[in-house]
N, C-alpha and C positions, 0 to 999 in steps of 0.2 A: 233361777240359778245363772242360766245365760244373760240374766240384768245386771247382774254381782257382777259377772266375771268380764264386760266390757265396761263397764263403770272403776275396777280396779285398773284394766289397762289402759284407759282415758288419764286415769289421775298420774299413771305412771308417766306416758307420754307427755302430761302436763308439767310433771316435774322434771324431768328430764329438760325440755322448753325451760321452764324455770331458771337452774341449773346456768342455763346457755346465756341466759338475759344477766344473771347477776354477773356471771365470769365478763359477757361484754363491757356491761356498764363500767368494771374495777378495771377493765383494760382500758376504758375511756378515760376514765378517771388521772389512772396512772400519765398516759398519755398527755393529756390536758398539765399534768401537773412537770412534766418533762418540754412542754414547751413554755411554759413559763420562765422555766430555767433557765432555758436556751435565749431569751428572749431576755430577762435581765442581765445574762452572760455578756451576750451581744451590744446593748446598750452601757455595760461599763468600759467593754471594750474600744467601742464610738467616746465615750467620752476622754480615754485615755489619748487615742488619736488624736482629737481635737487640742487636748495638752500638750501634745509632743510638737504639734503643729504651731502654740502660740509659740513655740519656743521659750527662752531668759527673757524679761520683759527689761525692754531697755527703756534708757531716759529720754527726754522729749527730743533731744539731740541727736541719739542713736537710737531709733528705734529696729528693733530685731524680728525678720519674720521668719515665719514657717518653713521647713525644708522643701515640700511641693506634695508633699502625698496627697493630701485634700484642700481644695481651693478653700482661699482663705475671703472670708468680706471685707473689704477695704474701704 
């Protein structure tokens, strides 16, 4: 009987563990899936930048640069 009864509180404690592993994982998960986010967010933002930087694109005559926010390559 005392085999029964620490074999039923093993399996509890195991699932309880369980439990804790899946809730991290889907917290990983979420996570991982919120910096993705942030990280496309950020890159379209960099590219807007980069736009606002080449400024009106003028003619060979007048050419037109960037205000200064980010160094431009010249």
């Amino acid at each position: 009987m005392a085999e029964g009864t620490r074999m039923r509180l093993m399996d509890e404690k195991l699932a309880q563990r369980d439990d804790l592993l899946l809730e991290l994982r889907a917290g990983q998960q979420t996570l991982t899936a919120t910096q993705t986010g942030i990280q496309g967010t950020l890159e379209l933002l960099l590219e807007q930048i980069h736009a606002m930087e080449r400024g009106p694109q003028g003619g060979n005559d007048n050419p037109v640069k960037g205000g200064g926010i980010l160094p431009l390559p010249f």
